[in-house]
N, C-alpha and C positions, 0 to 999 in steps of 0.2 A: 474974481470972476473966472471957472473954467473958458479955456477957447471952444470951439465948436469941436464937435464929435469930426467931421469930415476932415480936418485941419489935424487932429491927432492920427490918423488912417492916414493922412498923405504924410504924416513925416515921418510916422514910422515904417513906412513904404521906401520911403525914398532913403531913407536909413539902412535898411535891406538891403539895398538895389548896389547900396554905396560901398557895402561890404559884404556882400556876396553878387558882384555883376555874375548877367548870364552870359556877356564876352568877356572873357577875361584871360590874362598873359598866358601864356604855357608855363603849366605847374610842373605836366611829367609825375614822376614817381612822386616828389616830394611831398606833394598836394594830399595822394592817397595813402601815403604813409604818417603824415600828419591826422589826416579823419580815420586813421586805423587804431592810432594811439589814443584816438577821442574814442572811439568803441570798446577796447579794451577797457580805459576808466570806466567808461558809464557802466559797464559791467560790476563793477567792483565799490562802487561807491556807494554812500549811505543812503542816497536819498530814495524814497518810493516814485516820485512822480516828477520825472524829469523830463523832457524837452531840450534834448544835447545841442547848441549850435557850435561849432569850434568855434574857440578865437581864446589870441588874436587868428584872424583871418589870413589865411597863404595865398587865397584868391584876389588879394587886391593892394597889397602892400607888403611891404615886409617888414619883417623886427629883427632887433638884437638882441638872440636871449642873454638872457644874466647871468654871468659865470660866479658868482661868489659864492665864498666855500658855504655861506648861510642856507644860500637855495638850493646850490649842491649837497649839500647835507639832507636837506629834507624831500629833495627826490630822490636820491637812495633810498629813503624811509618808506616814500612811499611807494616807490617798486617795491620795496619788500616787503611791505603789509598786501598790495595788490596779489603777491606772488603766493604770500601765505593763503591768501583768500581763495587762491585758484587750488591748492593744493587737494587732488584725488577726484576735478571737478572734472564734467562732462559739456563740453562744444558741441554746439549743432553750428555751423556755416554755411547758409544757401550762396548760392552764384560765386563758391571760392576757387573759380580754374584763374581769374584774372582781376584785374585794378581791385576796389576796394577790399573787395573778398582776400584775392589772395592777400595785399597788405595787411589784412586785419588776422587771416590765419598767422603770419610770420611774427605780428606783435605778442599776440597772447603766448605763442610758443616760447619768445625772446623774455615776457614776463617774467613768466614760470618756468624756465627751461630745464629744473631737479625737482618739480616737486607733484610729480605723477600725474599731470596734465593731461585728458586727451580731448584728441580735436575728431572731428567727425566732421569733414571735408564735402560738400554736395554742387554738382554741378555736372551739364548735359556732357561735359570734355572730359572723360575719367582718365586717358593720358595724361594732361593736364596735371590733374590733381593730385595722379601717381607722382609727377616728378615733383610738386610742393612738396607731398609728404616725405620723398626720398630728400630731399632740402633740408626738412625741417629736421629729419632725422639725424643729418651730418651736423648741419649747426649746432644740435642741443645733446647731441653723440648719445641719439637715443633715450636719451630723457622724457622727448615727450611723444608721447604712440597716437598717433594718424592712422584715421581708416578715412579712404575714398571712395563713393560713393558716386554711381550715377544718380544723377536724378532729376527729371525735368519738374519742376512745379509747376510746371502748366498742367500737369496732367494729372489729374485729381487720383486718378488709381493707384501712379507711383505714387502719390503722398501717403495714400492710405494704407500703403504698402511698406512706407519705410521703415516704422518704429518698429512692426513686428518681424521686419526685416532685420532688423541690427542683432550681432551677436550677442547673447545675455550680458555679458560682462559688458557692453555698451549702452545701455538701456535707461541706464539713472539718467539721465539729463539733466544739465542745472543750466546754462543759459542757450537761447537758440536769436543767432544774428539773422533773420531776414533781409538779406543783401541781394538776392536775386531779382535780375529786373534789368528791362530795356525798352528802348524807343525805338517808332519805323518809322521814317519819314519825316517831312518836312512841310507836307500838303496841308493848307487851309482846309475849313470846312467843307466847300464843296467837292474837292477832290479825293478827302481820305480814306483809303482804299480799306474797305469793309476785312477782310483777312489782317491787315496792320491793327487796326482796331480791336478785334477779336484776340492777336497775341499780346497785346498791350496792357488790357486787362485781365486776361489767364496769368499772364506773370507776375505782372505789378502789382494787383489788387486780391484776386482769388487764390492765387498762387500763396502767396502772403499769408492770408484767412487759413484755407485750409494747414500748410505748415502748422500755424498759431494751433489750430486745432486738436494734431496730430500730437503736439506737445504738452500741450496745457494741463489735461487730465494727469500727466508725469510730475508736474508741478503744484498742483493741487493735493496730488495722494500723499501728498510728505505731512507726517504730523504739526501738530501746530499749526494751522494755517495755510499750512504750504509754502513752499521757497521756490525759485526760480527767478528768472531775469529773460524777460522778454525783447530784444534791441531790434526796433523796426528802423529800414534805413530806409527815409524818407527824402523830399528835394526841397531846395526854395523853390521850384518851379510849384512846386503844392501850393505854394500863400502866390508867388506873382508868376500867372502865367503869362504867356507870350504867345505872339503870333505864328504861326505853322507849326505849335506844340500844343495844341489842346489835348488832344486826346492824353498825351502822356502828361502833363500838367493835371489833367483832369484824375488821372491813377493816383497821381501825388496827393492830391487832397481827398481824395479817398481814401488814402493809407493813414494820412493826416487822423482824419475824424475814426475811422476802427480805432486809431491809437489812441485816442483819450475817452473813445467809449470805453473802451478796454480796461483804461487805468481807472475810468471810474465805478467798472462790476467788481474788480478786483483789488477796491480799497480796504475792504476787511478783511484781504489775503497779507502773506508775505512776499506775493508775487510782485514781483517792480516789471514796471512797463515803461521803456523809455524808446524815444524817438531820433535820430540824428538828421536832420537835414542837412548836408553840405550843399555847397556851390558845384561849380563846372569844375569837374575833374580831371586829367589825362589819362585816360585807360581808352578800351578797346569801345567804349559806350560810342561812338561817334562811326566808328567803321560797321557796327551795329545799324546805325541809323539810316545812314547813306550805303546801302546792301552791297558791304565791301569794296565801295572806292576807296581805296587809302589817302586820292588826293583831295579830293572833298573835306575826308572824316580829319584829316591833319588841318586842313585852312582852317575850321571852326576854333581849333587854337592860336591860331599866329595873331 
């Protein structure tokens, strides 16, 4: 005898909740460099229709990895099949001036650091982004070539703007991380201030769409079916929202469901569509929220 449907919904709820809380210890860098090294994977991996969640989880426990020379052996392998795979390949990176972005520019670089990589860096901070790329440059002593790139994806024009913007030698594109995105506020329903709302969705949801747009044609015109790798970075706040996070809770599962409408127009492509939802992370999302208190946006971690 199955159990009740409702009974399955609360435990795999409460299963969630148990390993990705939304209070959770101070991660700091570690957290987003952990979910950068899950973005790089999904990129590279076999599968068409994935749903990346990390684990084991850095938001709620910790582990001891396995040092023996078996498992040490075959992740060298597969950095180096990764690295082969990125080789001559073309990055898109929305929201990379800071946390997950920038972590995930500095893994794929760290991949592939010889083998003609470029990244194509986007975000409203193009200081910022100058200094990653001058980073990334030292690190991989020029191995792998950064273009930075302003660009707010709230605003439909620069999207529409981008791709015919990019240098020809930039243009192929083969994967595009949807990383950009933030939350305003903390207000329940009757308080939520109509402008939070409106940037909430321009970033997190449309912002998104249109990017996916501006790419997708680039991905499709490849012979065969087409190739490309779609990575939306999505939240567990999408499956469990919470209170004074609707609205951005609400972006999440809208990112959510485009993602697996997505994967299912695009199953007789060779385009991969994959999702990452992580937990609460430490980056700049929280001083975002609370409109630059710094003492605020740090309490939400301690």
């Amino acid at each position: 005898m199955h159990p009740p449907r409702h009974l399955l919904r609360t435990a795999a709820s409460q299963t969630l909740q148990h390993r990705y809380p939304l209070s959770s210890p101070r991660t700091a860098a570690t957290a987003a460099a952990t979910l950068s090294r899950t973005l790089a994977t999904a990129a590279n991996n076999s599968h068409r229709t994935n749903r990346v969640i990390p684990s084991p989880s850095p938001f709620s426990f910790s582990f001891r990895p396995r040092t023996s020379t078996t498992t040490s052996g075959r992740r060298t392998m597969a950095t180096a099949a990764a690295a082969k795979r990125l080789e001559g390949k073309t990055v898109v990176i929305t929201g990379a001036s800071s946390g997950i972005g920038r972590s995930t520019a500095f893994e794929f670089a760290r991949t592939a650091p010889r083998h003609g990589l470029r990244l194509i860096l986007t975000a409203r901070r193009v200081d910022a982004l100058k200094q990653i790329a001058a980073d990334i440059a030292k690190e991989t002593d020029g191995g792998v070539a950064v273009l930075p790139i302003r660009l707010d994806v709230s605003n439909p024009e620069e999207v529409r703007g981008f791709v015919p913007g990019l240098p020809e030698e930039w243009r192929d594109i083969h994967v595009l991380v949807n990383n950009a995105g933030l939350v305003k506020g903390v207000a329940k329903a009757p308080e939520i201030a109509e402008d939070d709302m409106n940037v909430m969705f321009a970033t997190n949801v449309t912002g998104l769409i249109n990017m996916t747009q501006a790419v997708l044609p680039i991905f499709l015109g490849r012979p065969d079916g087409g190739a490309g790798d779609v990575i939306n970075v999505g939240s567990v706040a999408g499956r469990e929202p919470y209170p004074g996070g609707g609205i951005y809770c609400a972006t999440k599962a809208a990112v959510r469901s485009f993602t697996e409408a997505l994967r299912k127009e695009l199953i007789a492509t060779r385009v991969r569509v994959i999702e990452v939802d992580p937990g609460q992370v430490e980056t700049e999302f929280s001083l975002v929220r609370f409109y630059g208190d710094k003492a605020k946006a740090d309490k939400v971690y301690e």
